[in-house]
C-alpha positions in Angstrom: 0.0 0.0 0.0 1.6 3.6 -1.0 1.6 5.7 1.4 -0.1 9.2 1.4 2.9 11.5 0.0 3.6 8.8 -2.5 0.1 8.1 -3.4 -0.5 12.1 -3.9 2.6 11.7 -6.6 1.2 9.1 -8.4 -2.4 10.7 -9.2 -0.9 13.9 -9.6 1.8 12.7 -12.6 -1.4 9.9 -14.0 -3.6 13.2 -14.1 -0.8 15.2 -15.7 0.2 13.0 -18.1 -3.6 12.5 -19.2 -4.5 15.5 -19.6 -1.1 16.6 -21.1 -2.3 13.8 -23.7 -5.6 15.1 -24.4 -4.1 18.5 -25.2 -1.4 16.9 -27.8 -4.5 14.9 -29.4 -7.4 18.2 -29.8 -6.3 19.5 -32.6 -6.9 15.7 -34.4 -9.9 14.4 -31.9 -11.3 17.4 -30.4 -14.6 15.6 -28.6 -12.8 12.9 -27.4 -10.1 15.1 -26.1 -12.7 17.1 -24.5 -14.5 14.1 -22.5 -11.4 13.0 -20.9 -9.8 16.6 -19.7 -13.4 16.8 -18.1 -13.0 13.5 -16.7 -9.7 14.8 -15.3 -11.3 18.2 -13.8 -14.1 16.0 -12.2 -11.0 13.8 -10.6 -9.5 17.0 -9.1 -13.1 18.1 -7.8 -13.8 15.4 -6.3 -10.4 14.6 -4.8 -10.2 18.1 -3.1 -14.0 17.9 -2.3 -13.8 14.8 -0.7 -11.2 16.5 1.7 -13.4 19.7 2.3 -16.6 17.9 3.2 -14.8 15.3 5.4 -13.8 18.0 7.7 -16.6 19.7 7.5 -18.2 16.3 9.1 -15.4 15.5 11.3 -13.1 18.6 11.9 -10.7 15.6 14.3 -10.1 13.4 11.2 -6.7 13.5 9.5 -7.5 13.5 5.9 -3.7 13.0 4.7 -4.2 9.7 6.2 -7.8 8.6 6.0 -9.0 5.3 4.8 -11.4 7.8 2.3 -9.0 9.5 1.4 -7.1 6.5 0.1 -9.9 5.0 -1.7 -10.5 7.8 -3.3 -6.7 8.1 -5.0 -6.7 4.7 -5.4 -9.7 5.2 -7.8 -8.9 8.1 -9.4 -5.4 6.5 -10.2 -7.0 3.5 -11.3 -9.2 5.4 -13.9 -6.8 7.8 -15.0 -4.2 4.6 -15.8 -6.9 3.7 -18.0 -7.8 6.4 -19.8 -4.1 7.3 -20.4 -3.7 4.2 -21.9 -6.7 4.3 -23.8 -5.7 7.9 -24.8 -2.3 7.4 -25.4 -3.6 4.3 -28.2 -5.6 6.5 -29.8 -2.7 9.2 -30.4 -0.3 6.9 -31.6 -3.3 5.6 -34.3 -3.4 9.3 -35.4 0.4 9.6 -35.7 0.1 6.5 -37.7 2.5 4.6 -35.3 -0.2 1.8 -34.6 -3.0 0.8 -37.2 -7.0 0.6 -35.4 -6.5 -3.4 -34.5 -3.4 -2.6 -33.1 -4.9 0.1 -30.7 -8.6 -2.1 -30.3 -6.1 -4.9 -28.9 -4.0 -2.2 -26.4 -7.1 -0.7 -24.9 -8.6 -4.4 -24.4 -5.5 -5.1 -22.6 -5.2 -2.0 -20.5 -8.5 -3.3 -19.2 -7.4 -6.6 -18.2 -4.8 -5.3 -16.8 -6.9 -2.9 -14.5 -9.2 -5.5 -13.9 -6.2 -7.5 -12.5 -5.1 -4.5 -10.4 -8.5 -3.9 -8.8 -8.4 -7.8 -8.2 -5.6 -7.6 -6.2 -6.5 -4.7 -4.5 -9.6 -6.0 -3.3 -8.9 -8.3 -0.5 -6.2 -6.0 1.2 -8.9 -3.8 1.5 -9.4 -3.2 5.5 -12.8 -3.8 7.1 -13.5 -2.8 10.6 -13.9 -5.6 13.3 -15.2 -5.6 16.7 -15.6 -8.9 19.1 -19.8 -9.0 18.3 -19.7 -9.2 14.8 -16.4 -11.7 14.2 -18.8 -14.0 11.8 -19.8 -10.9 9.8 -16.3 -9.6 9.7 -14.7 -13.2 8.4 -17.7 -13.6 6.0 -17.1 -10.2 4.3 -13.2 -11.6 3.8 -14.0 -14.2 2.1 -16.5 -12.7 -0.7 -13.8 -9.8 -0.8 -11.2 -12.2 -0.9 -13.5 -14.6 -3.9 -14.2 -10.7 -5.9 -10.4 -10.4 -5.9 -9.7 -13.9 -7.4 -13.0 -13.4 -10.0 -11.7 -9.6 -11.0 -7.8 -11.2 -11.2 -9.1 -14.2 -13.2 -12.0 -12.5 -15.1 -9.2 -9.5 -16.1 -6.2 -12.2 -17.2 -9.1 -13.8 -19.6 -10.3 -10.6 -20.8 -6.2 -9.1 -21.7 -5.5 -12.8 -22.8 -8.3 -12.9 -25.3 -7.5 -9.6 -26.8 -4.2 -10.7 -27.4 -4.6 -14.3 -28.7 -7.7 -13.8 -30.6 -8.6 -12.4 -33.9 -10.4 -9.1 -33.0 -13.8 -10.3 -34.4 -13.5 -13.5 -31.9 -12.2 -11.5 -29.2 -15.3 -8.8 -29.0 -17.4 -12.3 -28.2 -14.8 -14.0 -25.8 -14.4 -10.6 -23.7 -18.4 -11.5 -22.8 -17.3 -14.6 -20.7 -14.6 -13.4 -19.2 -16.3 -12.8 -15.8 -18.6 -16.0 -16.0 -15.7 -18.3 -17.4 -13.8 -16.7 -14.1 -16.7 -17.7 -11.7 -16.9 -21.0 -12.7 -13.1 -21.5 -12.5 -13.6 -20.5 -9.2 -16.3 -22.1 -7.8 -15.1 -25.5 -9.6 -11.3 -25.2 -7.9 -12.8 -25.0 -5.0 -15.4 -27.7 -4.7 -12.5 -29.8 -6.3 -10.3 -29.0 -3.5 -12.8 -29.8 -0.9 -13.3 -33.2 -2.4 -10.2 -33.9 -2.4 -9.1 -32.8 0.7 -11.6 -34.4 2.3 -13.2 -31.2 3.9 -16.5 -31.6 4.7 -17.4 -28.9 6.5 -17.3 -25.2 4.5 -19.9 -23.4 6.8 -17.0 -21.7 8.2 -14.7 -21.9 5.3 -13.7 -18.3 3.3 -14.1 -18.6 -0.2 
């Protein structure tokens, strides 16, 4: 996990580099351009709103940091890595440095590869505990802990089928990533049970 002065860094230079993007590409895709500088602005309301209106509600808190304030850099990070990528595709198709299947195929696997960053992130995500609601607590693990593994898997699928499969093939594929994932899952682990010879998953995370 970055820490706070690190983490500021980071959205700061994705944001820039976005939006320094977007500039270079107007003159060739103006409405396109547009859409994501306004997606950047909205990021930078919202990242300093979030900090005004926390205070406001809780003057004590230290927003520098705040579990909120983390998840909201950690999203705005996450988005912005995927519109530069998307962005920066679509620049190098109008410098003629990649042809349109080239960039279709790099924006598919920009998404896997968020998809498999958001997996990961998932179950290091902290929940609050408290001695009366322990069951609750390890419950919520596990599903955050199976989401992880189904975003990780489902996002490896998706990138994999963009860059193995004709394009035409890979537009279908991409629709079972996320079910193909599941059933991976769900299938590993009723084979392990079997064979380990646990019979009781009442209790067991997923």
């Amino acid at each position: 996990m970055m820490n706070p002065k690190t983490q500021t860094i980071v959205a700061s230079t994705v944001i820039g580099l976005t939006t320094a993007v977007s500039l270079i590409l107007f003159p060739m895709k103006p409405d396109g351009s547009a859409i994501v500088m306004g997606m950047m602005a909205t990021f930078i309301i919202v990242w300093n709103g979030s900090k005004h209106l926390v205070n406001r509600k809780c003057s004590k808190d230290d927003w520098i940091n705040s579990k909120v304030r983390h998840e909201i850099l950690f999203a705005i990070i996450l988005a912005s890595l995927l519109l530069l990528g998307s962005i920066s595709a679509t620049l190098a198709k109008e410098l003629e440095i990649f042809d349109s299947d080239l960039v279709k195929r790099i924006v598919g696997i920009n998404i896997g590869l968020m998809l498999i960053v958001l997996g990961n992130y998932m179950p290091k995500k902290l929940i609050g505990q408290s001695s009366s609601c322990s069951t609750n607590v390890a419950n919520a693990n596990g599903v955050q802990r199976f989401m992880g593994w189904v975003f990780v898997l489902g996002g490896f699928l998706y990138g994999s089928a963009w860059i193995i499969l004709d394009l035409d093939q890979a537009g279908i594929a991409i629709l079972f990533a996320f079910p193909a994932a599941i059933a991976i899952i769900v299938l590993s682990r009723m084979a392990y049970l079997r064979f380990t010879g646990v019979k009781d998953i009442a209790n067991q995370s997923v």
